[in-house]
BALOBA-1460 file (C-alpha; in Angstrom, 3 decimals):
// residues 157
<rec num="1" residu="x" x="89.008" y="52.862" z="70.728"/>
<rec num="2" residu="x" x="89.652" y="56.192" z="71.878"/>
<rec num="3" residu="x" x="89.411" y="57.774" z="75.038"/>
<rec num="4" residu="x" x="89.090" y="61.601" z="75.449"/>
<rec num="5" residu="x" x="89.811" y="63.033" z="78.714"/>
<rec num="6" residu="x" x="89.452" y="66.475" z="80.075"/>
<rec num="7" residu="x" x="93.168" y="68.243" z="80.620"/>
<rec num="8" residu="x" x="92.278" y="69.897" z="83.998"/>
<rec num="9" residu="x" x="89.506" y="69.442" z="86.207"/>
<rec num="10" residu="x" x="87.039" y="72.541" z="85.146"/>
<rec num="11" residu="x" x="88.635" y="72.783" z="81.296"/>
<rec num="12" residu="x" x="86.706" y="71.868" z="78.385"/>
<rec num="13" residu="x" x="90.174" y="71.128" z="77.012"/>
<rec num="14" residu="x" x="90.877" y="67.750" z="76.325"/>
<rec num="15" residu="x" x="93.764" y="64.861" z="75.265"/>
<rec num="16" residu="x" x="92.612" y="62.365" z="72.675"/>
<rec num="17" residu="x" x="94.516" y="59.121" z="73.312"/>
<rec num="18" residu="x" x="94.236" y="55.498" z="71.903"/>
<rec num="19" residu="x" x="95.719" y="52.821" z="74.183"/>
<rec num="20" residu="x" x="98.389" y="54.904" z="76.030"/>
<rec num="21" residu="x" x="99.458" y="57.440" z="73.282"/>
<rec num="22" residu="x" x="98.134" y="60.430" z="73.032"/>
<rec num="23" residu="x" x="96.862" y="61.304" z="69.037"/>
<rec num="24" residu="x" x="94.954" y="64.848" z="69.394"/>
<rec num="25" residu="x" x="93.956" y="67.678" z="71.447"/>
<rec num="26" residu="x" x="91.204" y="69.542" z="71.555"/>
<rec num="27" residu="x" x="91.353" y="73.297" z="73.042"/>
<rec num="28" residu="x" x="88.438" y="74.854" z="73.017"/>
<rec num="29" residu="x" x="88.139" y="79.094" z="72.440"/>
<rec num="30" residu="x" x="86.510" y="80.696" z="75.336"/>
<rec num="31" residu="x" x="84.837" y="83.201" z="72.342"/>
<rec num="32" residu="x" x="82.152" y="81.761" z="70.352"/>
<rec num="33" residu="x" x="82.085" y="78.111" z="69.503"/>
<rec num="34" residu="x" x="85.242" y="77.593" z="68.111"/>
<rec num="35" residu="x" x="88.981" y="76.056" z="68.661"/>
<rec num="36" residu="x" x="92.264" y="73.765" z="67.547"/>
<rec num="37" residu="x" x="92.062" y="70.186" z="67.051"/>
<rec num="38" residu="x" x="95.693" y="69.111" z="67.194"/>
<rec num="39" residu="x" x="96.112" y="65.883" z="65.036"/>
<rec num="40" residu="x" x="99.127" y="63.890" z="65.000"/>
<rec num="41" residu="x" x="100.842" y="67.374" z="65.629"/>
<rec num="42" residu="x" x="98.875" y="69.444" z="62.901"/>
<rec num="43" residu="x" x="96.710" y="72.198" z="63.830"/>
<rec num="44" residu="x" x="93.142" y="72.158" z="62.132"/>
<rec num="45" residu="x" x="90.916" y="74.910" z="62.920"/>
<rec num="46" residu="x" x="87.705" y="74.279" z="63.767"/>
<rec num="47" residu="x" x="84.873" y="76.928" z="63.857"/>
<rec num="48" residu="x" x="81.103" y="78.038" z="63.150"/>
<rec num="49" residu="x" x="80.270" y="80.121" z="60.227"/>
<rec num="50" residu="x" x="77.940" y="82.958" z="61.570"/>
<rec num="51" residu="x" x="78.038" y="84.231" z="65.233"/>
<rec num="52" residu="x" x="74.769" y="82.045" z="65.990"/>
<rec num="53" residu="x" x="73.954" y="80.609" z="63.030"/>
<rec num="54" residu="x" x="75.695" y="78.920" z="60.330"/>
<rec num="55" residu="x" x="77.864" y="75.380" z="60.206"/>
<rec num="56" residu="x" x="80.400" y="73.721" z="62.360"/>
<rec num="57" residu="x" x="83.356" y="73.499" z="60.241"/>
<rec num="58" residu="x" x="86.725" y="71.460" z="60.348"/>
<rec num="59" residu="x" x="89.600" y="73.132" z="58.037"/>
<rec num="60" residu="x" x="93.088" y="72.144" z="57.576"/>
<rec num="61" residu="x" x="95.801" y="74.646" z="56.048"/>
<rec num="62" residu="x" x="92.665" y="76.509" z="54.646"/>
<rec num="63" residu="x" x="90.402" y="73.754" z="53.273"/>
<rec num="64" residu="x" x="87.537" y="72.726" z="54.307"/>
<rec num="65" residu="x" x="87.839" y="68.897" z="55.452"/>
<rec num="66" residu="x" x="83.898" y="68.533" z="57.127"/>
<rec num="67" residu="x" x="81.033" y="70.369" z="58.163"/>
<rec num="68" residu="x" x="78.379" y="70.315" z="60.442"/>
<rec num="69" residu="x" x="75.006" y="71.585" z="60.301"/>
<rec num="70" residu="x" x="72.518" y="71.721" z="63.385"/>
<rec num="71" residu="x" x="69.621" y="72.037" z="61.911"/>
<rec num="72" residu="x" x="67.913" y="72.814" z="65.032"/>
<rec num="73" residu="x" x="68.144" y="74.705" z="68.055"/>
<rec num="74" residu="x" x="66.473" y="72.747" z="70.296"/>
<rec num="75" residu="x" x="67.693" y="68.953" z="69.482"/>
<rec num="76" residu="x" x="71.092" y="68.008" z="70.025"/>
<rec num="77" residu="x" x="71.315" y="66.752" z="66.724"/>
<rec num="78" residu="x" x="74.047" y="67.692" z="64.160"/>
<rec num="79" residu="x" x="74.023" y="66.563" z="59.982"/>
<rec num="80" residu="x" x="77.921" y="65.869" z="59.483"/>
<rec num="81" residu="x" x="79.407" y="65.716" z="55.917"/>
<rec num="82" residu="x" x="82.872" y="64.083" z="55.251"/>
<rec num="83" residu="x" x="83.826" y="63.552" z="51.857"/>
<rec num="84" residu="x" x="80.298" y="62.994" z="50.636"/>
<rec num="85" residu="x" x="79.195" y="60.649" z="52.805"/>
<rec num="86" residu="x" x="76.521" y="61.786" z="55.722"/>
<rec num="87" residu="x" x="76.531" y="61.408" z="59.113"/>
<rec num="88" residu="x" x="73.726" y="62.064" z="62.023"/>
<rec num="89" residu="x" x="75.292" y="62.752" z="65.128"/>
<rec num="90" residu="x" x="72.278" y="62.387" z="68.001"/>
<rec num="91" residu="x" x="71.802" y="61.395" z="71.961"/>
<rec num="92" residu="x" x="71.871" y="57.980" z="72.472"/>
<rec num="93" residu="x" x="69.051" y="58.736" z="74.206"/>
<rec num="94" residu="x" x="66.319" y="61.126" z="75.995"/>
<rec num="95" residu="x" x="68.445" y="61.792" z="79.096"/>
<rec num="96" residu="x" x="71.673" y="60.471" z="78.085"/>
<rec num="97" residu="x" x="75.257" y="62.570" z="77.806"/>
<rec num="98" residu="x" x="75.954" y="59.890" z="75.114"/>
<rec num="99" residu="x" x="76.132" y="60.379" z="71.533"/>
<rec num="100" residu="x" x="75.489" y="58.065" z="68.830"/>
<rec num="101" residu="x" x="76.947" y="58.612" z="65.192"/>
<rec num="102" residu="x" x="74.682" y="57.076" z="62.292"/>
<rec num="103" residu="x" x="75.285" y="56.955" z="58.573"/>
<rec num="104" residu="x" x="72.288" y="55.923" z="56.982"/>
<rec num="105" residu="x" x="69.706" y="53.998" z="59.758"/>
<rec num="106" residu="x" x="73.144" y="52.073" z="60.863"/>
<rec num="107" residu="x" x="74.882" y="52.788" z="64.136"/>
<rec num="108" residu="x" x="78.601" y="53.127" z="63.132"/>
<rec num="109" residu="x" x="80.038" y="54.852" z="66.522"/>
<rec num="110" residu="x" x="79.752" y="56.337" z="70.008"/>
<rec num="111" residu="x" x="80.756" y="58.324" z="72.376"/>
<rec num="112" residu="x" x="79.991" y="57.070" z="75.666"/>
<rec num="113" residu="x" x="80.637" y="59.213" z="78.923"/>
<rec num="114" residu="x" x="82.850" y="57.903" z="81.494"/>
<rec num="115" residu="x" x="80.823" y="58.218" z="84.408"/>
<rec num="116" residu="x" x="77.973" y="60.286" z="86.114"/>
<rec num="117" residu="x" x="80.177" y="63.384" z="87.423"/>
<rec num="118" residu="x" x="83.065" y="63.012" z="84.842"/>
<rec num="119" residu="x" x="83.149" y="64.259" z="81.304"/>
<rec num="120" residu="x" x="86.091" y="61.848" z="80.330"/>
<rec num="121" residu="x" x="84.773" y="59.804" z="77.199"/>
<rec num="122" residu="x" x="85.104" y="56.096" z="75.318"/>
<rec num="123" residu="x" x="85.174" y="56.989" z="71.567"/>
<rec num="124" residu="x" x="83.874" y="53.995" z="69.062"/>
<rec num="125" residu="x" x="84.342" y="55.924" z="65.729"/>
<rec num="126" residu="x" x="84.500" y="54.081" z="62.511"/>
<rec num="127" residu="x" x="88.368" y="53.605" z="61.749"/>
<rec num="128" residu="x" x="87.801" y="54.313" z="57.892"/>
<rec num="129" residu="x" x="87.099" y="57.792" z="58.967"/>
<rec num="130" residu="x" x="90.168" y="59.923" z="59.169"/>
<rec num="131" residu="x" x="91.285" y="60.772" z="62.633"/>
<rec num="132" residu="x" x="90.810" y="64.668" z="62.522"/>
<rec num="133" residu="x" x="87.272" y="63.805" z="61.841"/>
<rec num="134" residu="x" x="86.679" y="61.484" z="64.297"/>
<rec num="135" residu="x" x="88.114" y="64.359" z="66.523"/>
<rec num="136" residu="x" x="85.780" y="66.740" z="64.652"/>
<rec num="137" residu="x" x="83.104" y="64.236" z="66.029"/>
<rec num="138" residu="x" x="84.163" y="64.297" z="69.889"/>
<rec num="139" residu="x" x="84.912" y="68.601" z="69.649"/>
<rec num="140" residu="x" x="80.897" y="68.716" z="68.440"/>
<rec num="141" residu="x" x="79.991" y="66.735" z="71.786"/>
<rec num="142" residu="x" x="81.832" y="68.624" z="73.712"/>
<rec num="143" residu="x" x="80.158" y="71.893" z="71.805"/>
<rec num="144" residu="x" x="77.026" y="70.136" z="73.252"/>
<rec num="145" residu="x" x="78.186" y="69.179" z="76.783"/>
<rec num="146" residu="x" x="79.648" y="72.990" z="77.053"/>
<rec num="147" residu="x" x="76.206" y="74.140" z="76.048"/>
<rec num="148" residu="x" x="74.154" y="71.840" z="78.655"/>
<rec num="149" residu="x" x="76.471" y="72.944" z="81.739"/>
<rec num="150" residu="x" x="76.444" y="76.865" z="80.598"/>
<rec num="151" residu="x" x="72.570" y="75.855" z="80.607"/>
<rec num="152" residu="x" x="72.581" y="74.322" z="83.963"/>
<rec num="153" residu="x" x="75.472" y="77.363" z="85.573"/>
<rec num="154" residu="x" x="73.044" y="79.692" z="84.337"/>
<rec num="155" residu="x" x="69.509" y="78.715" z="85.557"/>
<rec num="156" residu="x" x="70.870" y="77.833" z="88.998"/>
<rec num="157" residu="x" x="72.350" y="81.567" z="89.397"/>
């Protein structure tokens, strides 16, 4: 299991650890949706095609290692490919921060906030899955909990 917790208390920065060692980081460009995953000290980039269109993509040294597509704008739902096999990454459900990852009709993974008011996460990813992807995974739920709070900042102002 994997646990990813935000580094400070407002960042959408976070530490990916599993048991008490830490395995990734996620930081998280304040332009567009884009950012580093640091793996087991490599540095994939991780990025969306178009400026508001396009797929979520995961590259290491300048090859593309997964992709996400979102095929629409008003689900929270994102089509992940990995080596050719397919993913559906979607809310556990309705009114949930949670995320469930399916391949097939099969649940194979989770991501399970912490608490109410916290956006520290449990991560049940399927360990044949490489870790930069599983990271891949928990960056796109954060894309999505960035997304709902910019949402929420901006219809209370």
């Amino acid at each position: 299991m994997l646990t990813a917790t935000p580094k400070r208390w407002f960042s959408w920065d976070f530490t990916i650890e599993e048991g008490d060692r830490q395995v990734a980081a996620i930081d998280v460009s304040s332009w567009r949706e884009r950012g580093t995953l640091t793996v087991d000290g490599v540095d994939h980039r991780v990025y969306r095609e178009g400026i508001l269109t396009g797929d979520f993509i995961l590259e290491a040294a300048g090859t593309v290692v997964a992709r996400a597509e979102k095929p629409s704008a008003f689900r929270r739902v994102f089509l992940i490919e990995y080596h050719g096999r397919r993913y559906v990454l979607q809310p556990t459900s309705v009114l949930s921060r949670g995320m469930t990852l399916l391949e097939g009709d099969r649940s194979v993974g989770v991501i399970a906030p912490g608490g109410i008011l916290t956006r520290r996460a449990d991560v049940e990813l399927p360990e044949d899955m490489p870790l930069a992807v599983r990271v891949f995974v928990i960056w796109l739920t954060v894309i999505l909990w960035k997304r709902d709070s910019d949402a929420g900042a901006a219809s209370a102002g």
